[in-house]
C-alpha positions in Angstrom: 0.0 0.0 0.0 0.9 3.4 -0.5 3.0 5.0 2.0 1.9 7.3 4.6 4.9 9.0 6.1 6.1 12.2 5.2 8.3 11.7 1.9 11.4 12.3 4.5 10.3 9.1 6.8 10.0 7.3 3.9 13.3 7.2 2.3 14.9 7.3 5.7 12.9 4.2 7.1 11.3 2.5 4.3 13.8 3.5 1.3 17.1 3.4 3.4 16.1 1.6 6.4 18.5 3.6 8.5 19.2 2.2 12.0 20.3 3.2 15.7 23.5 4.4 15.4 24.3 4.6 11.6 26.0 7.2 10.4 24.5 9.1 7.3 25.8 11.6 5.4 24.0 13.8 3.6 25.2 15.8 0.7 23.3 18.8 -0.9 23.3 22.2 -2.7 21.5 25.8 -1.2 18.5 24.3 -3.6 18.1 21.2 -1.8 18.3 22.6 1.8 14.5 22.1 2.4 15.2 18.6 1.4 18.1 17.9 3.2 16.8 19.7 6.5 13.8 17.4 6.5 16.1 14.2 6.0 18.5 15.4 8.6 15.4 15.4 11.1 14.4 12.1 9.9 17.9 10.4 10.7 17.8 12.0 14.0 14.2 10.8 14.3 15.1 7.3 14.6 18.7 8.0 16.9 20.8 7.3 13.7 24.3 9.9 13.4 22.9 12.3 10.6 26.0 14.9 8.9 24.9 17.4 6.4 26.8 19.1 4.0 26.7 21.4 1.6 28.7 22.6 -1.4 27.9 24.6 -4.7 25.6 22.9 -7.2 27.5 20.8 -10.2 26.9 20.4 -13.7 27.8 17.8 -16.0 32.1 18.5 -16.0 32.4 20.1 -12.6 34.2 18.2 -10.1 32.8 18.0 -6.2 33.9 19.8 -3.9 37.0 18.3 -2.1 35.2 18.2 1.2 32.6 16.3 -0.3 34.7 13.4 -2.0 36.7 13.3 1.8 33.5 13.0 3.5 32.5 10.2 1.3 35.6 8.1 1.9 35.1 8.3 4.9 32.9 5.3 4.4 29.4 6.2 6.2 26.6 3.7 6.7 24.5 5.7 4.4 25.3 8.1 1.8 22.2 10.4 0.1 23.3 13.2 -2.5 20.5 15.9 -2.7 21.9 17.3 -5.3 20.2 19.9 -7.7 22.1 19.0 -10.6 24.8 16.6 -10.2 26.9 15.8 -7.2 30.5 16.4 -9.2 33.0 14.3 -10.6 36.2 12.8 -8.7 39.4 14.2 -10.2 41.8 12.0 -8.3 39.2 8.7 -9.3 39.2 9.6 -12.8 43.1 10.4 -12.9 43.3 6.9 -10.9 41.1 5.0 -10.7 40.0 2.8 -7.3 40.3 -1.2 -7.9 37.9 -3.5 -6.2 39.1 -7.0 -5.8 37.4 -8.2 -9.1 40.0 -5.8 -10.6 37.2 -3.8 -11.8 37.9 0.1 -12.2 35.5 2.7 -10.9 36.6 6.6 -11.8 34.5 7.9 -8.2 35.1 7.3 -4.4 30.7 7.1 -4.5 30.8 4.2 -7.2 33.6 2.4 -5.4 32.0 2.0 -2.2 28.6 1.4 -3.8 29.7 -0.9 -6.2 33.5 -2.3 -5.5 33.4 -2.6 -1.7 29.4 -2.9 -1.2 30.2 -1.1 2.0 27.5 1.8 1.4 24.1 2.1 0.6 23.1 5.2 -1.0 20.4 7.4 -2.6 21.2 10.0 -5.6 18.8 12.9 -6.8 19.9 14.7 -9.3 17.7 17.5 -9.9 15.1 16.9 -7.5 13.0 19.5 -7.0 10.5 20.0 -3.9 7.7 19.0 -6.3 8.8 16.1 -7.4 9.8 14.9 -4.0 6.3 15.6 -2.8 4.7 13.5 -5.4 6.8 11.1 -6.0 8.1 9.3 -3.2 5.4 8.1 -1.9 4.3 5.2 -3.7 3.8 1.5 -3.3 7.5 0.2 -3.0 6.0 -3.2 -2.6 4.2 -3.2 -6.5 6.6 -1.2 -7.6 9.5 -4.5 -6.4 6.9 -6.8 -7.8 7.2 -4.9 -11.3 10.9 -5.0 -11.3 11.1 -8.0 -10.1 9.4 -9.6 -12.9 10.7 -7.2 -15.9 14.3 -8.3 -14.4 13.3 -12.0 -14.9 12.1 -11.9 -18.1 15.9 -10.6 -19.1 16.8 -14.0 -18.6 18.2 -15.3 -21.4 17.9 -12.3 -23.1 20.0 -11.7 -26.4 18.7 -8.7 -28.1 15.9 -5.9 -27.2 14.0 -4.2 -30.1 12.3 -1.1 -29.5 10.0 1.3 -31.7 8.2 3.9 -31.3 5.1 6.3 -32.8 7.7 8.9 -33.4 10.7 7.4 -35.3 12.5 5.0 -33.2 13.5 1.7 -34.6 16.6 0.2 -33.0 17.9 -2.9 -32.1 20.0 -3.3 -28.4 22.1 -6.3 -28.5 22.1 -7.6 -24.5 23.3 -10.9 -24.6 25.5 -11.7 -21.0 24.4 -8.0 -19.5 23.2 -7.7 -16.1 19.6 -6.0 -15.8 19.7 -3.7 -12.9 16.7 -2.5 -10.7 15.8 0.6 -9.0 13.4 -0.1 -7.0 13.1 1.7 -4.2 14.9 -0.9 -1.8 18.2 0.2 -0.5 18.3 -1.2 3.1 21.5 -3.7 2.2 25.0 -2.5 2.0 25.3 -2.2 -1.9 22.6 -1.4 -2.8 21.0 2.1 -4.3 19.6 4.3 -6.9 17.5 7.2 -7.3 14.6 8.9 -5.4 12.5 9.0 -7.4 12.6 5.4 -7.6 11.1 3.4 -10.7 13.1 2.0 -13.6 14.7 -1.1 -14.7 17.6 -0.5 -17.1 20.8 -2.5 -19.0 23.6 -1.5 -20.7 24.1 -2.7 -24.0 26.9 -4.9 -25.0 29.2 -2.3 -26.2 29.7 -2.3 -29.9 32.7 -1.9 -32.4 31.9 1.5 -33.5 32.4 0.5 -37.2 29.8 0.6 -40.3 28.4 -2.5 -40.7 27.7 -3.8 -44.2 24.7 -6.6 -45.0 26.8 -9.7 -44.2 28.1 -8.2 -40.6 26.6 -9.6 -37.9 25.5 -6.9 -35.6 27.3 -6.7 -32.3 25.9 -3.1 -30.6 23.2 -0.7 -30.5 22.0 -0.4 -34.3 19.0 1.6 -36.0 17.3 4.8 -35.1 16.2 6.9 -31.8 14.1 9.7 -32.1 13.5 11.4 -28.3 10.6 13.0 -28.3 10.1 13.5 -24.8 12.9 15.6 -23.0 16.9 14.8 -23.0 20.1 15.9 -21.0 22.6 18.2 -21.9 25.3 19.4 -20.4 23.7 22.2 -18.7 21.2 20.5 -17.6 17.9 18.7 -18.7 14.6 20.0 -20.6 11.4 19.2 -22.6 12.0 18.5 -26.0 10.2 21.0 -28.4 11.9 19.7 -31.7 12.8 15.6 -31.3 15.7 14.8 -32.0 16.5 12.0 -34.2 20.2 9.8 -33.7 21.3 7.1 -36.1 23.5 4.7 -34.4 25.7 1.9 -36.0 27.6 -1.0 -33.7 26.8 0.7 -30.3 27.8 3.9 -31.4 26.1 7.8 -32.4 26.9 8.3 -36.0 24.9 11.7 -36.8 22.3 13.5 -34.9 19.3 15.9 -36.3 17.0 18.3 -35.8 16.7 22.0 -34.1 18.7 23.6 -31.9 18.1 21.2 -29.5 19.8 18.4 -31.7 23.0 21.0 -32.0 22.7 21.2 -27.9 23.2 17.6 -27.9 26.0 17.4 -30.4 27.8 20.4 -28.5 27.8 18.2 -25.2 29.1 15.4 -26.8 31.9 17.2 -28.6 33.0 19.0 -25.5 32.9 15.8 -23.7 35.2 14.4 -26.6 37.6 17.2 -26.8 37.7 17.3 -22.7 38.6 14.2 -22.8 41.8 14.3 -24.5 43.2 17.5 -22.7 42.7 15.7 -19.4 45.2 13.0 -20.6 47.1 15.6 -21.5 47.0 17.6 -18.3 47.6 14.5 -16.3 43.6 14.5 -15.5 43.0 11.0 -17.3 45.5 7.8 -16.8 48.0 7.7 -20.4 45.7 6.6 -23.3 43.0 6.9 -21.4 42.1 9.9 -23.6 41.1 8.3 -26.3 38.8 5.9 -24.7 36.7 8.8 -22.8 36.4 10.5 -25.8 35.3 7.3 -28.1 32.6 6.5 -25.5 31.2 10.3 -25.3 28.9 8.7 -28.4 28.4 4.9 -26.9 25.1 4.2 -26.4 25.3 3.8 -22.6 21.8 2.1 -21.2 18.3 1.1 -22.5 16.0 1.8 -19.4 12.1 1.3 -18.9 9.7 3.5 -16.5 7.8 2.3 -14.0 6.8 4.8 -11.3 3.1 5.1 -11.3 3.5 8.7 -10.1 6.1 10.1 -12.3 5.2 12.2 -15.1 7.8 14.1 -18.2 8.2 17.4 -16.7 11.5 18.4 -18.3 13.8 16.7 -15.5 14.8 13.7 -16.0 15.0 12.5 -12.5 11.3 12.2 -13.1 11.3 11.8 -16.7 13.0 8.5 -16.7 10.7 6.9 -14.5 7.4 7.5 -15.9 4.9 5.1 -17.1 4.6 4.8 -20.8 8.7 5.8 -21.4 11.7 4.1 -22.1 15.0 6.0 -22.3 18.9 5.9 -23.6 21.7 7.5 -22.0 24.4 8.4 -24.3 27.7 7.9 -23.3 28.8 6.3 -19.5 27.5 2.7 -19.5 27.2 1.0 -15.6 29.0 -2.3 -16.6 32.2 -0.6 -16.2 33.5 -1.2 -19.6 32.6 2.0 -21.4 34.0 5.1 -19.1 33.0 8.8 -20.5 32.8 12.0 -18.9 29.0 12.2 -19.7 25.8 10.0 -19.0 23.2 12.0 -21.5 19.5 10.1 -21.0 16.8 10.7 -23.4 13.1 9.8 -23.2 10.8 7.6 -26.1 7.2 8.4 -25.5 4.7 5.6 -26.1 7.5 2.5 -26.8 6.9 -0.9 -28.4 9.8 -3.0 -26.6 10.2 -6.9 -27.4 12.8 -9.1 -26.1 14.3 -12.1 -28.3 16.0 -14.8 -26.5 18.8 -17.4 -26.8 16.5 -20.3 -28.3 14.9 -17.2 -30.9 12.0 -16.8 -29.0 10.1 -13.2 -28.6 8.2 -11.5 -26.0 6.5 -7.9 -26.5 6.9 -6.2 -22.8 5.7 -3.1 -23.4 3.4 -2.5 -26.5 2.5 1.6 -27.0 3.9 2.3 -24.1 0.9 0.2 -22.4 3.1 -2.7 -19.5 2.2 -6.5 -20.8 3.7 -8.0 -17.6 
């Protein structure tokens, strides 16, 4: 049933599950201090050891503050970035990176104890806005596991994903060994996380060659069309799509983008995330031929994500955007298997999505047909 705390109690005790004791740290902007105020109550609330701090707000290629990246390694129970846009990159990650003991590489002290030691649990909101936070978070976490839970399962034995779409999109998502990941709302385990708003199940594609394919190449990443139609992220931030904007993508990679000014917005954050890229290396900023490989992933096709928070609606912030019923989404660039860094994760919404899944032994299923859940 639908929650009936304040939205603070609710990612505190049913989100987070904080406990006696744990120390959280809370990170946020002048923006978010409502928002972080009201969380800082609610860790006190149940006797946990609340900090809150604040720094500057971040876009896309700013780094956090140095404060911030210190009070994260200091390894707290809980970590929750409030963040109006982004909570900042980590210089001394990205110029070298941490290791877990999988010898997987993670470019920010957040990801590396989320993901590499499992030793935090963590929320991340970027571009929450008090609106959103009051009609959002307060759903029915138990449907809303049930959903993932059963789009997650039938990834199993998933090889490729086909999606199309009213307005232009015909592409094809090669998925075949990925993990499917699941926000869901339930970060009580160390390791575990995602956004408030909660509501998405998302994969990266297997990332391609990046060369043109003629007609007796097998395909091996993200090929076809994607026209968003609903609202995108740029480097200074996100918005509602007035003109869509159509990208043609060949073996897992952007080959030309179209449309307004919105379409040259897009191509200016992906060459600047190109061009960044290299001087980094050359500043020191980026491990020796690292360069290169930031730069050559600014146009990977990243992640293939599905909405599913009843409450979310597109708005023009993607926080939300991305979650809503009806939506899928790509992110261009950044990928969360670890295997294609980039200095930019730039998602963009598909109103209205026909998705089918085609498995190992050639069989299909239709999950989402006009947008309209078939699970």
């Amino acid at each position: 049933m639908k929650d009936e705390n304040t939205p603070a109690q609710t990612m505190i005790n049913t989100v987070c599950g904080v406990k006696r004791n744990e120390r959280v740290l809370i990170i946020a902007n002048p923006e978010t201090d409502g928002i972080a105020q009201k969380l800082f109550e609610a860790a006190r609330a149940v006797r946990a050891r609340p900090v809150l701090i604040f720094q500057p707000a971040k876009k896309s290629f700013d780094n956090a503050a140095h404060e911030v990246l210190a009070a994260i390694a200091s390894n707290p129970d809980v970590c929750l970035s409030i963040s109006a846009v982004k909570l900042g990159k980590d210089p001394e990650g990205i110029a070298h990176p941490y290791k877990d003991d999988r010898n997987i590489e993670y470019d920010h002290i957040f990801d590396y104890l989320l993901y590499g030691k499992k030793s935090i649990r963590a929320v991340w909101t970027p571009g929450i806005t008090p609106s959103m936070y009051e009609r959002t978070v307060q759903i029915d976490y138990e449907e809303l596991a049930r959903r993932c839970t059963v789009l997650e399962g039938l990834y199993e034995n998933a090889v490729s994903v086909h999606v199309t779409a009213p307005g232009g999109t015909d592409v094809t998502v090669p998925v075949n060994g990925r993990k499917v990941l699941c926000d869901n709302g339930v970060f009580s385990r160390p390791g575990t996380g995602g956004n408030i708003p909660s509501g998405e199940v998302f994969i990266s594609p297997v990332v391609g060659t990046g060369n043109t394919r003629n007609q007796h190449t097998t395909v091996c990443g993200t090929s076809g069309t994607i026209v968003f139609d609903g609202s995108m992220t740029f480097g200074d931030g996100d918005a509602l799509l007035k003109t869509p904007i159509t990208v043609h993508v060949d073996e897992g990679f952007v080959k030309e983008i179209t449309g307004g000014s919105e379409a040259l917005r897009l191509e200016k954050t992906i060459h600047d995330a190109e061009t960044n890229a290299v001087s980094m290396e050359k500043e020191g900023r980026l491990p020796a031929g690292m360069g290169s490989v930031y730069s050559r992933n600014a146009r990977n096709i990243g992640e293939l994500g599905i909405g599913l928070n009843p409450s979310a609606v597109i708005t023009g912030n993607m926080l939300e955007d991305e979650k809503a019923f009806r939506t899928c989404h790509f992110a261009i660039g950044e990928n969360y298997d670890s295997d294609a860094p980039s200095l930019i994760h730039l998602d963009g919404v598909v109103r209205d999505p026909t998705i089918s899944i085609t498995y190992a032994d050639s069989s299909r299923k239709i999950i989402l047909r006009s947008g309209e859940i078939q699970f």
